[in-house]
C-alpha positions in Angstrom: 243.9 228.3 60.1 247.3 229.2 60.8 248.8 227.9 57.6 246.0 230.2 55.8 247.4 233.1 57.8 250.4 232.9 56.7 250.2 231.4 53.4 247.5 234.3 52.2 249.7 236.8 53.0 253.0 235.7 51.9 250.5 235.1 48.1 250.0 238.7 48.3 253.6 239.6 48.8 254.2 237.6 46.0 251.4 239.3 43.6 252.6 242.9 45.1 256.2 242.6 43.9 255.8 241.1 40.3 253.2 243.9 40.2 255.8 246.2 41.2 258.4 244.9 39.1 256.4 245.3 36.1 255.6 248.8 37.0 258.8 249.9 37.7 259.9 248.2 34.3 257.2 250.9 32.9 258.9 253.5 34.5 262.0 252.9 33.4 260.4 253.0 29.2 257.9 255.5 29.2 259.7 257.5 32.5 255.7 258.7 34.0 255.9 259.4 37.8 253.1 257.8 38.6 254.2 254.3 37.7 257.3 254.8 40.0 255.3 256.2 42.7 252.6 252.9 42.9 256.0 250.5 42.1 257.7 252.1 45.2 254.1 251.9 47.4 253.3 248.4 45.9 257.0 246.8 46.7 256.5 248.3 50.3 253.0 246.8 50.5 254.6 243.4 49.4 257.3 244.0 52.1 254.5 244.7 54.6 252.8 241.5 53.4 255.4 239.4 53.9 256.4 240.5 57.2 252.6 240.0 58.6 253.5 236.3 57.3 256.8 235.9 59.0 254.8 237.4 61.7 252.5 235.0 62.0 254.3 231.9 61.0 257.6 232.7 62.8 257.2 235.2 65.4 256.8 239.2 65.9 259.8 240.9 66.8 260.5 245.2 67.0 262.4 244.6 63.6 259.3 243.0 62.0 257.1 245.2 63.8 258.3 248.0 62.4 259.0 247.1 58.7 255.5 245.8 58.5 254.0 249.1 60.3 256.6 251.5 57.6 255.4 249.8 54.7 251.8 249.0 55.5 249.5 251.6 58.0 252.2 254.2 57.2 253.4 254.9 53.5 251.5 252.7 51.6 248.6 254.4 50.5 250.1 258.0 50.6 252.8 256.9 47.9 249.5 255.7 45.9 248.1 258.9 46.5 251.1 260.7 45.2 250.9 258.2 41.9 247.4 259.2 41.6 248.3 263.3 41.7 251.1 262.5 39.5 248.9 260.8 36.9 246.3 263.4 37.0 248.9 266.4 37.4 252.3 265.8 36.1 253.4 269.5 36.4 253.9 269.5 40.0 255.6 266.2 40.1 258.0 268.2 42.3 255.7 269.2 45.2 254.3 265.7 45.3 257.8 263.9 45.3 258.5 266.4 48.1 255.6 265.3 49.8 256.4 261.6 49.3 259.5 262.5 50.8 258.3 264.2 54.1 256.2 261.1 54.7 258.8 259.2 54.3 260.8 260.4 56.3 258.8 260.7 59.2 257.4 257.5 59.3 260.9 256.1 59.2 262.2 258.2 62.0 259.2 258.0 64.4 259.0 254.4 63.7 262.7 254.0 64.5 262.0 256.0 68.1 259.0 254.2 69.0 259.2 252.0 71.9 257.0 249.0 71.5 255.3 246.9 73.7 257.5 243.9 73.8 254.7 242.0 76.1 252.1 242.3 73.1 254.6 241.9 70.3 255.5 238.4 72.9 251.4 237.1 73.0 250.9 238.0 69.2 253.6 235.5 68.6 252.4 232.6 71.0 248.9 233.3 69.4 250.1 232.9 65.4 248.0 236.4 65.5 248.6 240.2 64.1 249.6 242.4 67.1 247.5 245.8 66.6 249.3 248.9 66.2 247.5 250.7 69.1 248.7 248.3 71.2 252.0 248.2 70.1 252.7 251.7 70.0 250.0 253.2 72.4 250.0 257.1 72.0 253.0 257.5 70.2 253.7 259.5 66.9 254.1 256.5 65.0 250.5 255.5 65.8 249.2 259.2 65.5 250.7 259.2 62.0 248.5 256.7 60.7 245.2 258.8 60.6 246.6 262.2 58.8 248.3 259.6 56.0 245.7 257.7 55.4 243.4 260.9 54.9 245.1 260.6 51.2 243.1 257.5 50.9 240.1 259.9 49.6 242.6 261.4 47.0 243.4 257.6 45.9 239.5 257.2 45.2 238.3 260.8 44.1 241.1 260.8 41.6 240.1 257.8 40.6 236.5 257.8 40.2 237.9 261.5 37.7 240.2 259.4 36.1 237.2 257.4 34.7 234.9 259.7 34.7 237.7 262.0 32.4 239.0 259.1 30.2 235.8 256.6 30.0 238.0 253.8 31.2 235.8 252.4 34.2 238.5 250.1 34.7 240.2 252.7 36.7 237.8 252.7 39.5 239.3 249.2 40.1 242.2 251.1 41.9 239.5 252.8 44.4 237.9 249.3 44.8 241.1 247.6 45.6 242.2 250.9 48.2 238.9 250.0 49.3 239.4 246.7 50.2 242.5 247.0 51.8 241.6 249.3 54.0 239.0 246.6 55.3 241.5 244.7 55.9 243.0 246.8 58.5 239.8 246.9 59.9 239.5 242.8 60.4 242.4 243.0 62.4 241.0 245.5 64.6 238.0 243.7 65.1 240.1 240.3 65.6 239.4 238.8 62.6 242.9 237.9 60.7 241.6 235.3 58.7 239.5 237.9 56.9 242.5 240.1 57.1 244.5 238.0 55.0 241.7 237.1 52.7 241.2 240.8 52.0 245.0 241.5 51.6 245.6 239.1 48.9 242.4 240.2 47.3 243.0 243.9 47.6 246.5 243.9 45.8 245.1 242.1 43.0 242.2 244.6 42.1 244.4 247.4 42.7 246.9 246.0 40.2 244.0 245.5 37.8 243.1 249.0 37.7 246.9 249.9 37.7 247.2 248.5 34.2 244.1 250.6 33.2 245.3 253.4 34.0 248.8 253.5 32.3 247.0 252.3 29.1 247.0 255.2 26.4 243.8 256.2 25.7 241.8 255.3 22.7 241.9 257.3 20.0 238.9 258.1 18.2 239.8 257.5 13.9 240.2 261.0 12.5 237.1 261.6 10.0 238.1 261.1 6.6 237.6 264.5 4.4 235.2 263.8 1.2 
């Protein structure tokens, strides 16, 4: 069971940087925000990942802790909700950058200031287990920060369910699906489950991706009508 826990998540690091590699390598062609914005959030995901697996292998220390609590609960899915504005509204790439930016910042400053509970961080460890963050952090703004950020979650999934209802490409509602999934995943753990957690991680990253390369396809384009 062990080996699962760690091996699972340490696949999905793996899937969530060659994902982010190849979107950042879109980026750096066709220079469209929103592939930048879901590299940056799927390279912290894989960071995130991979610390949940050094975690659980190794041990959980504040360092660890706190990578895995940045990259994860934090910023993750409000740097996919700023690729998802970008996509749909590239005009005011500015204000969402800024945005990205503010979260950014605060989840690496509070972080940084939280004291965590070295006694739980300790019994996580001798348990091979995922400490929960309301343990670890009690009452403090790092935890509070969680539910305010993940409230983009419902622009991740709105915007995608308009993306494919706009374009046609159902594909897209992969992205929502794979959000979706995730987010379950931080609900195993809560409930105690990390077996499902790292089942639903791996699995998650790999829908998202799917519906990823959906959405930075072109369009079709219908052929133009020949005139008689």
């Amino acid at each position: 069971m062990v080996v699962t826990l760690v091996v699972l998540p340490a696949l999905a690091s793996a899937v969530a940087f060659v994902f982010a590699a190849q979107l950042a390598s879109q980026y750096l062609r066709r220079r469209r925000g929103h592939a930048l914005a879901w590299a940056l959030s799927l390279a912290l995901f894989g960071l995130a990942s991979a610390m949940v697996a050094f975690g659980v292998g190794i041990g959980w220390s504040s360092l660890v802790f706190g990578v895995y609590w940045i990259g994860g609960p934090l910023l993750n899915v409000p740097l996919l909700a700023v690729g998802q504005l970008l996509l749909l509204d590239p005009r005011r790439a500015v204000l969402y950058w800024t945005l990205a930016g503010v979260c950014a910042a605060w989840s690496v400053l509070f972080t940084a200031m939280a004291e965590f509970d070295p006694a739980v961080l300790a019994a996580a460890s001798a348990a091979n287990s995922i400490p929960l963050g309301k343990e670890v952090l009690g009452d403090m703004t790092a935890y509070k920060l969680v539910a305010p950020f993940n409230a983009a979650f419902l622009i991740v999934v709105g915007g995608s369910i308009w993306s494919a209802v706009r374009t046609r490409r159902w594909r897209v509602l992969l992205i929502a699906l794979g959000v979706m999934v995730v987010a379950a995943s931080s609900s195993a753990v809560g409930a105690g489950r990390d077996f499902l957690f790292s089942v639903l991680l791996a699995a998650g990253v790999s829908i998202m991706y799917l519906g990823f390369l959906a959405a930075s396809r072109p369009p079709r384009r219908l052929p133009s009508p020949v005139a008689e």
